[in-house]
Rosetta silent file (secondary structure, phi, psi, omega in degrees, C-alpha in Angstrom):
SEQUENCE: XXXXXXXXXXXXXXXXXXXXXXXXXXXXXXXXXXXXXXXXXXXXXXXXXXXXXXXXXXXXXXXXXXXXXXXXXXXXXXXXXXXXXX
SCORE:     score description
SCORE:     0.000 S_00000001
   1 L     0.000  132.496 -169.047    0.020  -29.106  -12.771 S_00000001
   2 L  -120.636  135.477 -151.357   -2.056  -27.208   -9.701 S_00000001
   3 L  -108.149  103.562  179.284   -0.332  -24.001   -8.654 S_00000001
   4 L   -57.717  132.182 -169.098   -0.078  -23.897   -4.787 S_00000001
   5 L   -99.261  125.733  173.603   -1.537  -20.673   -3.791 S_00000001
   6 L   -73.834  143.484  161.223    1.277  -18.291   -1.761 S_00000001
   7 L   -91.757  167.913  165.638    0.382  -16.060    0.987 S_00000001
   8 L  -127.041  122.761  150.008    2.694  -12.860    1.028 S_00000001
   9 L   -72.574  141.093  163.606    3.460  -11.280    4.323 S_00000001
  10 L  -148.188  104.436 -159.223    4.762   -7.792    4.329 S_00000001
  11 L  -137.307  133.767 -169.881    5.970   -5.876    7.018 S_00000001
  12 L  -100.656  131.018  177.349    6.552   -2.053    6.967 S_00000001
  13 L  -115.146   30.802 -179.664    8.015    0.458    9.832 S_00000001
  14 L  -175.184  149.874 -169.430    8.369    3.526    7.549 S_00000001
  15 H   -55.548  -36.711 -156.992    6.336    5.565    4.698 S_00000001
  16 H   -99.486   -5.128 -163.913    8.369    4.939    1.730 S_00000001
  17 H   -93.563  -55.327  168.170    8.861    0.887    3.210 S_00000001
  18 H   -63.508  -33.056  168.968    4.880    0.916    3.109 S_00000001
  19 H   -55.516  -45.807 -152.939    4.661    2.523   -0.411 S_00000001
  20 H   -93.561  -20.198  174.538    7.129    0.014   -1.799 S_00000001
  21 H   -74.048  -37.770  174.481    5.157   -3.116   -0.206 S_00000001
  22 H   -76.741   -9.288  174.606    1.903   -1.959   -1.839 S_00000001
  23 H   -70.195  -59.864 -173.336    3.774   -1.394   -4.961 S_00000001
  24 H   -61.068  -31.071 -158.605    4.854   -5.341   -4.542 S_00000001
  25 H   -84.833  -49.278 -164.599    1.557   -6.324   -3.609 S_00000001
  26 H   -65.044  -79.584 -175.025    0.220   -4.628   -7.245 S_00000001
  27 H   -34.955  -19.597 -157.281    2.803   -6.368   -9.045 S_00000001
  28 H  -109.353  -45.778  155.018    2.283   -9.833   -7.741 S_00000001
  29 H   -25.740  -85.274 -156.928   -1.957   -8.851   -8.588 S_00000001
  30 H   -65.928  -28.598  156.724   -0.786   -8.130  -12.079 S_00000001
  31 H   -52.164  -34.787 -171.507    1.785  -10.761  -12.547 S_00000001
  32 H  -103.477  -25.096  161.056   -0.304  -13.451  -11.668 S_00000001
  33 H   -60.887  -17.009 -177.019   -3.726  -11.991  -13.739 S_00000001
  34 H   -51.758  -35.072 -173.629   -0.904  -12.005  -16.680 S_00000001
  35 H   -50.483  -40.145  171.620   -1.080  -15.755  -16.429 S_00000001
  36 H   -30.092  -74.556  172.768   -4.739  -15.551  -17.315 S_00000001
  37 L  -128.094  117.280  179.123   -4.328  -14.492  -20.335 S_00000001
  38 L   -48.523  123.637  176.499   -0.693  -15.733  -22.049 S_00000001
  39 L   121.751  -52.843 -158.627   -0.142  -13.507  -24.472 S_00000001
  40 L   -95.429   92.693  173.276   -2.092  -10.441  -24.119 S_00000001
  41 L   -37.449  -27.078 -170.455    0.469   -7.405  -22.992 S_00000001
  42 L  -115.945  166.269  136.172   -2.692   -5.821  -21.159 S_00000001
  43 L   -83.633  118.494 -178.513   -4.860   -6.456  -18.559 S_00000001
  44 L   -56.313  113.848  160.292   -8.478   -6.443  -18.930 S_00000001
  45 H   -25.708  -45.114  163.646  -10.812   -4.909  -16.641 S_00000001
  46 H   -39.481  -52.320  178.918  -13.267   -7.254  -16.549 S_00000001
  47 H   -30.920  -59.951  174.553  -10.066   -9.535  -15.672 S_00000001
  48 H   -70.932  -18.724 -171.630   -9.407   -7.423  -12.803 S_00000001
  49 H   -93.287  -23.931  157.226  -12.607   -6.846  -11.727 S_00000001
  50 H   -74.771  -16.264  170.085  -13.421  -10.577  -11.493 S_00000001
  51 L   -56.187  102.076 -167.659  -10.487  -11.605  -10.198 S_00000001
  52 L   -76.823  142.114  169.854  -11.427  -13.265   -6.459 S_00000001
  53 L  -155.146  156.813 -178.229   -7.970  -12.175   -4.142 S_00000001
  54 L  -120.556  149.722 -155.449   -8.006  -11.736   -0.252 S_00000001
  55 L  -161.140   63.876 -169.440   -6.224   -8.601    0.863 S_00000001
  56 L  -103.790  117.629  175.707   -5.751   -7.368    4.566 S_00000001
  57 L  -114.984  119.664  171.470   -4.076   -3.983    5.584 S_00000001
  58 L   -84.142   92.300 -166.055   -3.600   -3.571    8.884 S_00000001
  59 L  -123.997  132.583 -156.817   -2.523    0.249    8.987 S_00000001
  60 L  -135.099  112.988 -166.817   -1.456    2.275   12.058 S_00000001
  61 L  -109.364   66.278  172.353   -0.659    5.650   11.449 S_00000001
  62 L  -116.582  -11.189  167.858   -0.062    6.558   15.265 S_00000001
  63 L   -64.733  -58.625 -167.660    3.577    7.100   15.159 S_00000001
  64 H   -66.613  -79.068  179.926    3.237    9.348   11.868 S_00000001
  65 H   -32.528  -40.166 -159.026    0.150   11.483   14.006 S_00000001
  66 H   -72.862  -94.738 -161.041    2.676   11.752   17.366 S_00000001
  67 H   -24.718  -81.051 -176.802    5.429   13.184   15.060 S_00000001
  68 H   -32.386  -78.145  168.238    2.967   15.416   13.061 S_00000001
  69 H   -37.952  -54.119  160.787    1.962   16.781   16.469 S_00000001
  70 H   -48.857  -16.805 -128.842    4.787   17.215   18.244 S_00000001
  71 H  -116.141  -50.565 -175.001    6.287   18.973   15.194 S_00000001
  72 H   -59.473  -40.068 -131.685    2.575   21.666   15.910 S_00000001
  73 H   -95.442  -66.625  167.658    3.132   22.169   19.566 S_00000001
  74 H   -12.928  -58.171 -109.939    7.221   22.928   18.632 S_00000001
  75 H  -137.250  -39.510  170.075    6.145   25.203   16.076 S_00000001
  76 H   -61.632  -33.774 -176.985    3.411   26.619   18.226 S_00000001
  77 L  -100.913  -14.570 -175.652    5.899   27.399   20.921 S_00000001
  78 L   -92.105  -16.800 -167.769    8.527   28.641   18.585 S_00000001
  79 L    70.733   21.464 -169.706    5.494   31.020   17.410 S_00000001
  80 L   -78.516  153.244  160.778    6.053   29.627   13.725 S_00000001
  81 L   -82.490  147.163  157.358    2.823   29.281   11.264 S_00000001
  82 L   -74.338  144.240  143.744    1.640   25.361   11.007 S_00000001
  83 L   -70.982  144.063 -176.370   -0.031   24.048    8.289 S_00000001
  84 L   -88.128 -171.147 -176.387   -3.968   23.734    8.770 S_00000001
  85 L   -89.239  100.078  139.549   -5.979   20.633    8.233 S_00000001
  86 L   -76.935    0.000    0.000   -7.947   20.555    4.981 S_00000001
């Protein structure tokens, strides 16, 4: 029996929305090296490290940056300290 291979689409608008798709994405990794080897409760490195998968993250953290800024110049104008950049 030959195992069609799925694509997964995932699409996030919010931090904890992206967190929980890459969380899904890991599981669906580790679910499907389980198949590999039947049996074995762990996964090897080697497993994982040999494993060919395709992977694309598109990631746009310009929304997040806006906010984070607005949030300085408010805080700047309020005369409040900001956190710096480390």
């Amino acid at each position: 029996m030959t195992i069609q291979p799925p694509v997964y689409e995932w699409t996030a608008t919010t931090a904890q929305e992206a967190a929980t798709s890459l969380d899904a994405a890991t599981n669906l990794i580790d679910a499907h090296l389980k198949t590999l080897m039947p049996g074995d409760p762990y996964i090897k490195n080697d497993t994982r490290r040999n494993a060919a998968v395709a992977l694309r993250i598109s990631l746009d953290l310009g929304p997040l940056l806006q906010a984070i800024n607005e949030s300085r110049e408010l805080n700047d104008q309020l005369g409040l300290d900001t956190p710096t950049d480390s």
